[in-house]
LOMI-601437 format. One record per residue (C-alpha): x, y, z. Coordinates in Angstrom, 1 decimal, decimal comma, always signed. Example, Ala and Ser with C-alpha at 12.3 -4.5 7.8 and 13.67 -1.06 7.14 Angstrom:
residues 2
<nulo u="+12,3" v="-4,5" w="+7,8"/>
<nulo u="+13,7" v="-1,1" w="+7,1"/>
//
This chain:
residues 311
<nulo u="+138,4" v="-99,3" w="-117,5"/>
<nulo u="+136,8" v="-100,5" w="-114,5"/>
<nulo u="+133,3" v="-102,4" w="-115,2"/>
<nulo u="+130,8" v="-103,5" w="-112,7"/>
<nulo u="+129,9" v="-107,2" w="-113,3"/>
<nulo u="+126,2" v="-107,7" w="-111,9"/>
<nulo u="+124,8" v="-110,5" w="-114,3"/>
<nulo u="+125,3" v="-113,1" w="-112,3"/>
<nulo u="+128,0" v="-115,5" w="-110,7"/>
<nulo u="+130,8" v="-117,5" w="-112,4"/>
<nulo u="+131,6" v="-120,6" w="-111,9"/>
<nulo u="+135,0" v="-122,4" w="-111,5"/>
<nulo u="+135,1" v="-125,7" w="-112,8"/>
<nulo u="+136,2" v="-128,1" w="-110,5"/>
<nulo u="+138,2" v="-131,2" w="-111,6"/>
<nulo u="+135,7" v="-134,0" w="-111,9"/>
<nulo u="+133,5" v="-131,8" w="-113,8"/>
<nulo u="+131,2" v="-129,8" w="-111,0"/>
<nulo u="+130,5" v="-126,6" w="-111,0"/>
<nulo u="+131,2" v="-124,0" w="-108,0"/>
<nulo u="+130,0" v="-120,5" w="-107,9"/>
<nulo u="+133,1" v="-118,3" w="-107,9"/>
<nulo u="+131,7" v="-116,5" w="-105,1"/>
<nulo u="+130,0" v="-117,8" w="-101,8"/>
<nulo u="+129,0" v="-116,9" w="-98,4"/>
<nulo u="+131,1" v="-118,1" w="-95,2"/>
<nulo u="+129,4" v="-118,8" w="-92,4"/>
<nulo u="+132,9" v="-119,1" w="-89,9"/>
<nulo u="+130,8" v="-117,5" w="-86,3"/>
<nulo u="+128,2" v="-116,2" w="-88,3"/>
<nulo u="+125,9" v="-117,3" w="-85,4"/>
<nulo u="+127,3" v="-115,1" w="-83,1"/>
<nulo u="+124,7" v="-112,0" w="-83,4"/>
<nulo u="+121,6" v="-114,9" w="-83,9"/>
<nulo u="+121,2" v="-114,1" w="-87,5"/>
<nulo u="+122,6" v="-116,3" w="-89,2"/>
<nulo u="+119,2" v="-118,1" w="-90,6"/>
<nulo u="+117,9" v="-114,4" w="-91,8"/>
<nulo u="+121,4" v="-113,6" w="-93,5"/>
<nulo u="+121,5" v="-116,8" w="-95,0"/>
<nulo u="+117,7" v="-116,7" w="-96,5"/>
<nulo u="+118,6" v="-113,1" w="-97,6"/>
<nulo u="+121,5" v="-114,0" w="-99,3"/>
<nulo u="+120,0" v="-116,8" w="-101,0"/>
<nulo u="+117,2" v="-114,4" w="-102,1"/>
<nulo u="+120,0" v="-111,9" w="-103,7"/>
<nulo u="+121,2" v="-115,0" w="-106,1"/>
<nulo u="+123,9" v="-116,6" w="-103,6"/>
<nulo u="+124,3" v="-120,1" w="-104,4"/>
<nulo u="+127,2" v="-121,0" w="-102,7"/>
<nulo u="+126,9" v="-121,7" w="-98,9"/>
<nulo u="+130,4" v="-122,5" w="-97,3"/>
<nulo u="+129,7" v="-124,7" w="-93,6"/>
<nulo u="+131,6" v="-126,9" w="-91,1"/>
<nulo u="+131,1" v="-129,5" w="-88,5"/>
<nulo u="+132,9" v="-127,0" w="-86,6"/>
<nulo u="+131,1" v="-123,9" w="-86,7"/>
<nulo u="+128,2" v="-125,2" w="-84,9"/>
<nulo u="+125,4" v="-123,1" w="-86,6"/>
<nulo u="+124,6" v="-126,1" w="-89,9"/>
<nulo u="+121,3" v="-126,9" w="-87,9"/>
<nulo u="+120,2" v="-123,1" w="-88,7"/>
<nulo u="+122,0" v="-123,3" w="-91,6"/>
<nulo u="+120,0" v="-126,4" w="-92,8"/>
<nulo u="+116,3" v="-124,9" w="-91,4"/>
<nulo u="+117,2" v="-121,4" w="-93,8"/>
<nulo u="+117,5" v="-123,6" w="-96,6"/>
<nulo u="+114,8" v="-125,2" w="-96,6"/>
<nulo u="+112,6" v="-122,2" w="-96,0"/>
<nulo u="+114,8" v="-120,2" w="-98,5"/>
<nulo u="+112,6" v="-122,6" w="-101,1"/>
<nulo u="+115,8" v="-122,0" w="-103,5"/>
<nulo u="+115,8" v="-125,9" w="-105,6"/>
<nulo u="+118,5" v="-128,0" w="-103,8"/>
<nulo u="+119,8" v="-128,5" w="-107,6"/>
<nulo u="+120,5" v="-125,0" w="-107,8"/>
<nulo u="+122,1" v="-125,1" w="-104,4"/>
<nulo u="+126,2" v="-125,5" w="-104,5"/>
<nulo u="+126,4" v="-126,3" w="-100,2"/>
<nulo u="+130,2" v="-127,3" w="-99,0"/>
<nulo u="+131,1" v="-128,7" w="-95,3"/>
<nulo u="+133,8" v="-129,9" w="-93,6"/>
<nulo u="+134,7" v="-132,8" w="-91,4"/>
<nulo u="+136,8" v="-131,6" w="-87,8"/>
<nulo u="+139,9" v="-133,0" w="-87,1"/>
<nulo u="+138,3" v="-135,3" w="-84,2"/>
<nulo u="+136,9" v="-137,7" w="-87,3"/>
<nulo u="+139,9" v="-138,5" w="-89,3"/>
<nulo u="+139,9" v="-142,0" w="-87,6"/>
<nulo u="+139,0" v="-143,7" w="-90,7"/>
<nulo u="+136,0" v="-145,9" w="-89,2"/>
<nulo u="+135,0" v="-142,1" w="-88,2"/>
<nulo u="+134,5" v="-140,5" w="-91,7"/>
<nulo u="+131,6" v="-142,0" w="-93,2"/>
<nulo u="+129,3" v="-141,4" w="-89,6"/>
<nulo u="+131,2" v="-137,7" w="-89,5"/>
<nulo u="+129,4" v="-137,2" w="-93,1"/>
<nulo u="+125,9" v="-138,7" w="-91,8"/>
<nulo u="+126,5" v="-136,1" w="-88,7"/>
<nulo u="+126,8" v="-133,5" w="-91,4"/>
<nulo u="+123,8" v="-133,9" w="-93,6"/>
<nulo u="+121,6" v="-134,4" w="-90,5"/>
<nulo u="+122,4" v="-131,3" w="-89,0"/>
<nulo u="+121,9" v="-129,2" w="-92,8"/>
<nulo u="+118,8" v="-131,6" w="-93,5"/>
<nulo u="+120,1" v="-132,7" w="-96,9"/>
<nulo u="+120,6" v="-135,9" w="-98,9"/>
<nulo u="+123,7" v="-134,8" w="-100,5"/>
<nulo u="+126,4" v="-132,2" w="-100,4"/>
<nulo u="+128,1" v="-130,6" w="-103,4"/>
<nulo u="+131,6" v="-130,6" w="-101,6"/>
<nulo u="+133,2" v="-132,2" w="-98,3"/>
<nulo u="+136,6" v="-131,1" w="-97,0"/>
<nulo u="+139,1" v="-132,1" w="-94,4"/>
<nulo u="+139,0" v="-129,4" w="-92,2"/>
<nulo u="+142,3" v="-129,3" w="-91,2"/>
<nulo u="+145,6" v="-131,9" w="-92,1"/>
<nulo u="+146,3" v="-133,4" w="-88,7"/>
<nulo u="+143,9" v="-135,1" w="-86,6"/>
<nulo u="+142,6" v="-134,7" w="-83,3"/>
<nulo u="+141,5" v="-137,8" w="-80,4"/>
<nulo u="+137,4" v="-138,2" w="-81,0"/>
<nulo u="+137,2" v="-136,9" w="-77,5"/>
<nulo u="+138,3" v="-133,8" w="-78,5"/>
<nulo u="+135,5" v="-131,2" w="-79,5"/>
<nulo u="+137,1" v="-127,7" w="-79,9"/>
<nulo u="+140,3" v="-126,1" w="-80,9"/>
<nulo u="+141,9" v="-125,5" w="-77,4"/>
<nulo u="+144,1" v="-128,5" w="-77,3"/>
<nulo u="+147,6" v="-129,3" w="-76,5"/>
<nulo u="+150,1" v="-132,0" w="-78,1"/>
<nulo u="+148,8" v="-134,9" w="-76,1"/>
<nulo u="+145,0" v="-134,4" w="-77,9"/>
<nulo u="+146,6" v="-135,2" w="-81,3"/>
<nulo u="+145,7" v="-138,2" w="-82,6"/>
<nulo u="+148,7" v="-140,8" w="-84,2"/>
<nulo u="+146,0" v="-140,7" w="-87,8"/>
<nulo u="+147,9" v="-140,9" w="-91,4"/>
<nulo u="+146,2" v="-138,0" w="-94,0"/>
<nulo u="+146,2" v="-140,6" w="-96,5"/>
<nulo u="+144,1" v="-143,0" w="-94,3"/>
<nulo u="+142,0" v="-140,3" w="-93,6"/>
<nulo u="+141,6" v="-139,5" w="-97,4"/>
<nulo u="+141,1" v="-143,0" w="-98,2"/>
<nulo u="+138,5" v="-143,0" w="-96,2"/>
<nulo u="+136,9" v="-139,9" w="-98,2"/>
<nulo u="+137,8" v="-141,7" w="-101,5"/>
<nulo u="+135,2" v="-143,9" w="-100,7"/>
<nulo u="+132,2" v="-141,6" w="-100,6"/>
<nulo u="+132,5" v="-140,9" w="-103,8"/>
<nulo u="+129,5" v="-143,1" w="-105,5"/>
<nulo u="+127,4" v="-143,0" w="-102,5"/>
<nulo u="+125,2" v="-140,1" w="-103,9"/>
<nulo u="+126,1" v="-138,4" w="-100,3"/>
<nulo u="+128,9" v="-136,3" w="-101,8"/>
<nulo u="+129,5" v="-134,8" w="-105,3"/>
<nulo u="+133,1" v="-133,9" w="-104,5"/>
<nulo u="+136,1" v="-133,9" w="-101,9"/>
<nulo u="+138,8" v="-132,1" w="-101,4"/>
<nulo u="+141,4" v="-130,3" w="-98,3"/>
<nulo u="+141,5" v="-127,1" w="-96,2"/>
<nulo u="+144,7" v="-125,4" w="-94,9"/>
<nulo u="+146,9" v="-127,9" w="-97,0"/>
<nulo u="+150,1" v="-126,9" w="-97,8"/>
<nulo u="+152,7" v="-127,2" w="-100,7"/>
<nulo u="+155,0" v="-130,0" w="-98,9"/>
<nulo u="+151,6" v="-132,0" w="-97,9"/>
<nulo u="+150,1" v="-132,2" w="-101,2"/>
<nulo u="+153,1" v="-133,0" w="-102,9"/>
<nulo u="+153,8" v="-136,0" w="-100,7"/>
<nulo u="+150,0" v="-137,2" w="-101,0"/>
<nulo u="+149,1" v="-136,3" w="-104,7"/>
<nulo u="+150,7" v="-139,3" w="-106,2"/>
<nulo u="+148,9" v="-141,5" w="-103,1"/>
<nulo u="+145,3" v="-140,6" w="-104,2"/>
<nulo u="+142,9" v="-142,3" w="-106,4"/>
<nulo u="+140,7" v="-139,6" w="-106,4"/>
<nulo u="+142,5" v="-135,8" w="-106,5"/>
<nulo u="+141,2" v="-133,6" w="-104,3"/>
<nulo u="+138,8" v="-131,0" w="-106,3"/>
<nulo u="+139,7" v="-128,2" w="-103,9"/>
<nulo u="+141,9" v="-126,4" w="-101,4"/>
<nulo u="+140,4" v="-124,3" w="-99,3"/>
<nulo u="+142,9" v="-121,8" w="-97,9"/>
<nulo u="+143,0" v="-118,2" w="-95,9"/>
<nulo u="+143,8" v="-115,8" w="-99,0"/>
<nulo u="+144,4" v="-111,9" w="-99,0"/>
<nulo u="+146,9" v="-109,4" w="-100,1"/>
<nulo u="+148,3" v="-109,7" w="-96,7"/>
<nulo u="+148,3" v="-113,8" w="-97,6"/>
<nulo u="+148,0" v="-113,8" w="-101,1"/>
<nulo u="+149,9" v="-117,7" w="-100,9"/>
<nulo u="+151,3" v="-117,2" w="-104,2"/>
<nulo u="+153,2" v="-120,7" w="-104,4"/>
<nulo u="+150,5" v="-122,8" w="-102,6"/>
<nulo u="+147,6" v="-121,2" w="-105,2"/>
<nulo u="+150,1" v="-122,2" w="-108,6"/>
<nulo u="+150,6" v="-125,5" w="-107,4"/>
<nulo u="+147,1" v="-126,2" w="-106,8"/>
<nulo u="+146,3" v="-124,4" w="-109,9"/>
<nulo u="+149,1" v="-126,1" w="-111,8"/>
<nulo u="+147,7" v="-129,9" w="-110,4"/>
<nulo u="+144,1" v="-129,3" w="-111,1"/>
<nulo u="+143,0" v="-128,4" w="-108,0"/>
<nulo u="+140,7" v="-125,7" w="-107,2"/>
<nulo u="+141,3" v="-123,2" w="-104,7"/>
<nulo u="+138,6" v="-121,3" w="-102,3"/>
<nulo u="+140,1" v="-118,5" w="-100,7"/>
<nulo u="+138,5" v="-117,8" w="-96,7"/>
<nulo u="+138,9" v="-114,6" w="-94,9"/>
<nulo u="+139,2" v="-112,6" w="-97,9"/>
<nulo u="+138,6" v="-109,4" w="-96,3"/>
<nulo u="+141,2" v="-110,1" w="-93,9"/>
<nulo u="+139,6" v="-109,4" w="-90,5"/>
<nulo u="+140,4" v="-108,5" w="-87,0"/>
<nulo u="+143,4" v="-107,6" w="-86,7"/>
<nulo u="+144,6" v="-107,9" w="-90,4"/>
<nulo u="+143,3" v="-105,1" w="-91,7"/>
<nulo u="+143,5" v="-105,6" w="-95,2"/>
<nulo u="+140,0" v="-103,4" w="-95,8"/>
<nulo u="+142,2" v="-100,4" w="-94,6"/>
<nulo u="+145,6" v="-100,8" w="-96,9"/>
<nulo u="+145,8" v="-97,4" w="-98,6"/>
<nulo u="+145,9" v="-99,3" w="-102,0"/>
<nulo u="+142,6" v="-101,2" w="-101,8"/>
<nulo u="+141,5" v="-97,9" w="-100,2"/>
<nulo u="+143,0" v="-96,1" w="-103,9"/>
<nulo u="+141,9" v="-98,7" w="-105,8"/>
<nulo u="+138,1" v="-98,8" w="-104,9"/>
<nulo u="+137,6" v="-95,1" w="-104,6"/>
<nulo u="+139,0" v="-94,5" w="-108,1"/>
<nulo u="+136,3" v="-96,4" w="-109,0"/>
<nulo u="+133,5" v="-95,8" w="-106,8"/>
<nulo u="+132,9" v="-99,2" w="-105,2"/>
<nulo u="+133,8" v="-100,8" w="-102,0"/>
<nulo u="+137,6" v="-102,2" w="-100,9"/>
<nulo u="+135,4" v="-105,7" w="-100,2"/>
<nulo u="+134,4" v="-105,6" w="-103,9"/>
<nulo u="+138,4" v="-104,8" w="-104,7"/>
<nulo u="+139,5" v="-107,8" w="-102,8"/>
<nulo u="+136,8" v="-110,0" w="-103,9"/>
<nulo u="+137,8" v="-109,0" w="-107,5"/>
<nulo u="+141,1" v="-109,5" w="-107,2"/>
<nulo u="+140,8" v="-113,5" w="-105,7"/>
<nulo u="+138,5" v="-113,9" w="-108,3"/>
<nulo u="+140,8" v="-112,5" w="-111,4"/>
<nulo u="+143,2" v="-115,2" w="-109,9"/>
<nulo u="+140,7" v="-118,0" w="-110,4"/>
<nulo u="+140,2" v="-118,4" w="-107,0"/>
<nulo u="+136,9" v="-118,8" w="-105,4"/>
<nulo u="+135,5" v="-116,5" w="-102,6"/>
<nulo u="+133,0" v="-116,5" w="-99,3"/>
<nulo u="+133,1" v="-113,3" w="-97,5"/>
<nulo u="+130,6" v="-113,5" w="-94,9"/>
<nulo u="+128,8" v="-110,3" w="-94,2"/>
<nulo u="+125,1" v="-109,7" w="-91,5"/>
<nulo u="+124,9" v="-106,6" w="-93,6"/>
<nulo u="+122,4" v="-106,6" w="-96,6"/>
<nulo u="+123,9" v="-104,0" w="-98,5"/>
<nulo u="+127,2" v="-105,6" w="-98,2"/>
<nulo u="+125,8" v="-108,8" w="-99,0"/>
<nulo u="+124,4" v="-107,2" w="-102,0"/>
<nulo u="+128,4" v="-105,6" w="-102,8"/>
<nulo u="+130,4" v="-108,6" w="-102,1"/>
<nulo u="+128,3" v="-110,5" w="-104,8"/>
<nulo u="+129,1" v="-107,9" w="-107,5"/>
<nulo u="+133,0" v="-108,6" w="-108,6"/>
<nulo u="+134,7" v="-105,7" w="-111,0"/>
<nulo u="+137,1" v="-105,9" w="-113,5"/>
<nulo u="+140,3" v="-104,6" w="-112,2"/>
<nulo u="+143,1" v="-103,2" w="-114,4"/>
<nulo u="+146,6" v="-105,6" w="-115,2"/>
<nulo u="+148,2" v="-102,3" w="-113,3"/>
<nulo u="+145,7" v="-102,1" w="-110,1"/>
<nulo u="+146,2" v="-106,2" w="-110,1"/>
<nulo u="+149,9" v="-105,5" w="-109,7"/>
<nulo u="+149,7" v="-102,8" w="-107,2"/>
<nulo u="+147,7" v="-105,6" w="-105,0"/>
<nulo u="+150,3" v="-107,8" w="-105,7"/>
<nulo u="+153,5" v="-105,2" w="-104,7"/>
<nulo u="+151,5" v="-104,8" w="-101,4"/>
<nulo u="+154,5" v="-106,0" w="-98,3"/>
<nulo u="+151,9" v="-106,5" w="-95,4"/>
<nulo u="+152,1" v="-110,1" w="-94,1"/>
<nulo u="+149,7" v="-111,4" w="-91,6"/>
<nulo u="+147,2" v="-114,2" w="-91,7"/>
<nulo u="+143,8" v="-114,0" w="-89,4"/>
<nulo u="+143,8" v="-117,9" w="-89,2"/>
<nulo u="+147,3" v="-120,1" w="-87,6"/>
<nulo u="+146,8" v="-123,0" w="-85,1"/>
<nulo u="+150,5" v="-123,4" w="-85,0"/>
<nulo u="+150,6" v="-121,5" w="-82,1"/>
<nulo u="+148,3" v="-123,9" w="-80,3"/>
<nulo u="+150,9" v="-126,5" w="-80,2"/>
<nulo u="+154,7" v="-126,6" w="-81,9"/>
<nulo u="+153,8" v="-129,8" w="-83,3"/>
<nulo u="+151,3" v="-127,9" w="-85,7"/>
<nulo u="+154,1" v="-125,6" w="-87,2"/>
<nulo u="+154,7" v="-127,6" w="-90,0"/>
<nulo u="+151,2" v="-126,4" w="-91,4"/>
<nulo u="+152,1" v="-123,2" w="-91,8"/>
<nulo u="+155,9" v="-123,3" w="-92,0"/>
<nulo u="+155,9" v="-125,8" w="-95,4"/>
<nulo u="+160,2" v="-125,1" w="-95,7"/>
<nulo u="+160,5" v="-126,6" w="-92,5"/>
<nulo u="+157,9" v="-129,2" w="-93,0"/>
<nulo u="+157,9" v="-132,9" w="-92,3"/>
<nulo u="+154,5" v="-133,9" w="-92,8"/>
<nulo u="+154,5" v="-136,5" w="-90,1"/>
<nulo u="+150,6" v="-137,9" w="-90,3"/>
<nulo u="+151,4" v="-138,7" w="-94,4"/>
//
């Protein structure tokens, strides 16, 4: 029986004891149609609590003025950012935080990642680089460096983005502090079924980006999320949603469009046999793979073949 959850947002507990709202909004070029502070205030307004930003992205300053005239208490407020690759330089972490809360005009955030596992030269400010703008920076030194944040009352909890299985298995037993979450591209198309039950299986979180697919991964269109949502009246977003969420794993569509706003924040309870039609699907794409910027990155992606050089 399908059922239409709309009392709210869960929460998955992270390791240390915070709470994260199972589903959020991602804000990955959300700037690019000059929205973004409206979508964001709307969201907030619609009960989204969980606001997924980056160094990167270059939109936190809008991002930081919506919050503030969203009026929504900061304490309600779960806000998660990410340090780019250009500020894994130890010396470089605790400033590359400061950059962060200045442009999102907070005291704190809920959640800081490394954006990515290898690091970049500090020159380097975008993702069109070659081999020679990698920078010779250990991922332990790098989370180290995080490890130290802890207690300032700047961050309530760290964690990695676009980890994989071979690199958290080499750094796991390094760490002091465990990283509370993984944030990874996840789909039926990339549904990462290894990478999510070792993260899940270590007490590490997982938030799942892109999980409506996009571009030219067209997961929205698969005839059996198409089935799936039309059996029971509700959108393929809300199938997909559902679906990363019955696996524990956290979500932040990003949407400009109110009403799918208003959807993607209203998971359903799909059936054990339309969770295992998802999971028969064959389709294999991913939106998201810097390995083909430079063969050095392959070992992100490719963790059989990976030697995790920068542990």
């Amino acid at each position: 029986m399908f059922v239409l959850q709309t009392s709210g947002v869960s929460n998955v507990k992270l390791n240390n004891g915070v709470l994260m709202p199972e589903v959020g909004l991602g804000t990955w070029k959300a700037h690019e149609q000059g929205t973004l502070r409206e979508t964001v205030k709307a969201a907030l307004g619609m009960g989204y609590r969980h606001i997924d930003c980056a160094k990167y992205y270059g939109n936190q300053r809008e991002i930081g003025d919506a919050l503030k005239e969203a009026g929504v208490p900061r304490k309600d407020l779960f806000i998660t950012s990410k340090i780019f690759e250009n500020r894994h330089r130890p010396e470089l972490v605790a400033g590359a935080l400061d950059e962060i809360l200045d442009e999102l005009q907070l005291e704190y955030l809920d959640l800081l990642l490394v954006h990515w596992p290898y690091a970049l030269n500090p020159e380097i400010d975008h993702d069109d680089f070659t081999a020679n703008d990698l920078d010779d920076v250990p991922i332990m030194d790098t989370w180290r460096a995080m490890e130290t944040l802890i207690g300032t009352g700047k961050v309530r909890a760290i964690g990695v983005s676009n980890f994989n299985r071979s690199i958290l298995q080499r750094m796991l037993p390094q760490c002091r502090v465990r990283p509370a979450v993984n944030q990874i591209e996840v789909h039926p198309y990339n549904p990462e079924h290894k990478l999510v039950g070792y993260c899940q299986a270590n007490d590490i979180a997982v938030t799942g980006y892109c999980p409506l697919g996009g571009g030219r991964v067209d997961v929205l269109g698969d005839s059996t999320i198409q089935r799936i949502a039309a059996a029971h009246g509700c959108s393929p977003a809300q199938v997909l949603i559902s679906w990363q969420v019955a696996r524990g794993i956290a979500a932040i569509p990003k949407s400009n469009n109110e009403s799918r706003l208003k959807q993607n924040l209203q998971t359903v309870t799909l059936t054990l046999d339309e969770m295992q039609a998802i999971g028969q699907i064959t389709a294999r794409q991913r939106k998201v793979d810097p390995s083909r910027n430079t063969p050095e990155l392959r070992w992100v992606f490719h963790e059989d073949e990976a030697k995790c050089p920068l542990i």
